[in-house]
N, C-alpha and C positions, 0 to 999 in steps of 0.2 A: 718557330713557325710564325713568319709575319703575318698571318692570313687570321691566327687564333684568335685577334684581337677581335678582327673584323665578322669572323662569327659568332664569338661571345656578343658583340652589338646587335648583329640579326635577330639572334638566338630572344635576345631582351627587347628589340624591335616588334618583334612575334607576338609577345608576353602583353606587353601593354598596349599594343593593338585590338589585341583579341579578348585580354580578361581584366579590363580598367581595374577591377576589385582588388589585383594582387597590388599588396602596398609596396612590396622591396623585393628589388631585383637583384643579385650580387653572383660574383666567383664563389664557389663552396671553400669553407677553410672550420669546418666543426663550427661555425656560431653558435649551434643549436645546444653545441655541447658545454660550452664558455658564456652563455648568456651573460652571468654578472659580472665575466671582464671582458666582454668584445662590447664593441658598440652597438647601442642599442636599435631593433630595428620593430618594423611594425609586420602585425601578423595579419591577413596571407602571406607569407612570403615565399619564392620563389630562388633556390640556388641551381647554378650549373656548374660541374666538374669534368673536365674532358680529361682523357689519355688512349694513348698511341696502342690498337689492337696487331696493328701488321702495317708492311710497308710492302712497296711494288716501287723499286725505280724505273724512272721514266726515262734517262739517261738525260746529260748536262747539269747534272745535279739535279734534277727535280722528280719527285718523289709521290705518287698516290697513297695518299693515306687513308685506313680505316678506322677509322675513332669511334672509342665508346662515348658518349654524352650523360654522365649520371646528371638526372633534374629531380632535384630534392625538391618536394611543398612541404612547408609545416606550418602548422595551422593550429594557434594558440588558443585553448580553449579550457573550459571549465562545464563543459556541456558535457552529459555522457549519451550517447549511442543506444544503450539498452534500451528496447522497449519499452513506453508508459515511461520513461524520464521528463520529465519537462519540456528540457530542451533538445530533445531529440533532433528535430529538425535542423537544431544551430548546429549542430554537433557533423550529423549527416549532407550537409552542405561540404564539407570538406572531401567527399565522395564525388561532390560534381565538379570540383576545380578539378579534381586529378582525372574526369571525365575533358573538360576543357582543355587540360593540356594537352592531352591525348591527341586533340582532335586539331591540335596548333601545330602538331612534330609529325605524326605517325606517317609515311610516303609523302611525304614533302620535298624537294630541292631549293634549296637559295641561292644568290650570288655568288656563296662562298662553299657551298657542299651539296651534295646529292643522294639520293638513294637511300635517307635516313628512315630509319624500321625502329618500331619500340622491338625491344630483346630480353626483357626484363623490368619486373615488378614484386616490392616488397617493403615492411613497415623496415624503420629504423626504430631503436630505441632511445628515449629522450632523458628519463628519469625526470620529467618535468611535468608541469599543465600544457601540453602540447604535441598535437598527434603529428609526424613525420613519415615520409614516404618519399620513397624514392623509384623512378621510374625510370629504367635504361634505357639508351638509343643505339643503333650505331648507325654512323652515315660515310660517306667517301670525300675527301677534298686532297686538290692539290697541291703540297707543298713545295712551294718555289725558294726559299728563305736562301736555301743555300749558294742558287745562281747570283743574287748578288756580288758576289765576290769573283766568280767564274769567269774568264775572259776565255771565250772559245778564238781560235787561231784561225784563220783565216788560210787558206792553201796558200792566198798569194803572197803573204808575208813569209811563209816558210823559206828557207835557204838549203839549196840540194847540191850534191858534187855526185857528177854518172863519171864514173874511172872504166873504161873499159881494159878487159882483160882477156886473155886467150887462155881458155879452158882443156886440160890436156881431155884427151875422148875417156870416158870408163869401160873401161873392159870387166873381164869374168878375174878383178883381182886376187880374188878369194881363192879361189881354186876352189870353190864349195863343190862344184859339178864337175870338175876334171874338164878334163878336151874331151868332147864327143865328137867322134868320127861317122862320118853317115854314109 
């Protein structure tokens, strides 16, 4: 999909327009899960994971698609949630980015897709100091990737030969219904 690139860029175009605070923008590939050997990133951070729910061709190779958009936040902290915590507040601030993002995706269209709907929300598990959520979309775009290569034929270039031929008449060969006499 030539197009995937150019919405993953929207998609990040969106992000830090809307919520300067998120520090890293990236593809999802488990960071959250590899912390000590992936490279290191700063917390808000902000992943996105696309794949292909259903397809509609559109005929000449081009293709509507419906994608799901997993957007994972996680949000590094040592703050707890509970009630009377301290830093409860630090902690619950992670409640209003996944409020923000919401409010960057939820019936939106871009450049590159349409018709995108949150479909889904829930925590991931980190085994870490850090809370993770992920929140699903799905939206429509059109993939073209495959016309590329496609050379539609033109009529004019086509080459025809009309053979004319004398067609003997069909009759009742079968004999299915006999001769009826009237």
């Amino acid at each position: 999909m030539k197009d995937l690139k150019n919405l993953y860029l929207e998609h990040e175009q969106r992000i830090t327009d809307n919520i300067p605070k998120i520090k890293h923008i990236d593809l999802w590939s488990e960071q959250v899960s590899f912390m000590a050997d992936e490279h290191p990133f700063k917390s808000p951070a902000v992943f996105f994971g696309y794949r292909v729910l259903g397809t509609e061709d559109q005929g000449e190779k081009i293709q509507e698609l419906r994608l799901q958009v997993d957007l994972y936040l996680f949000y590094e902290t040592f703050a707890d949630t509970s009630k009377g915590s301290k830093k409860q507040q630090k902690a619950l601030n992670f409640l209003d980015y996944l409020a923000q993002i919401n409010a960057c995706f939820h019936a939106t269209f871009g450049n590159y897709y349409s018709n995108m709907r949150r479909t889904g929300f829930n925590p991931v598990e980190t085994g870490g100091a850090g809370i993770l959520y992920v929140q699903r979309y799905e939206l429509t775009m059109i993939d073209d990737s495959a016309k590329d290569l496609y050379v539609n034929m033109k009529f004019e270039q086509m080459e025809t030969e009309v053979i004319r031929e004398v067609v003997p008449p069909v009759g009742n060969q079968s004999n299915l219904y006999g001769d009826i006499e009237v």
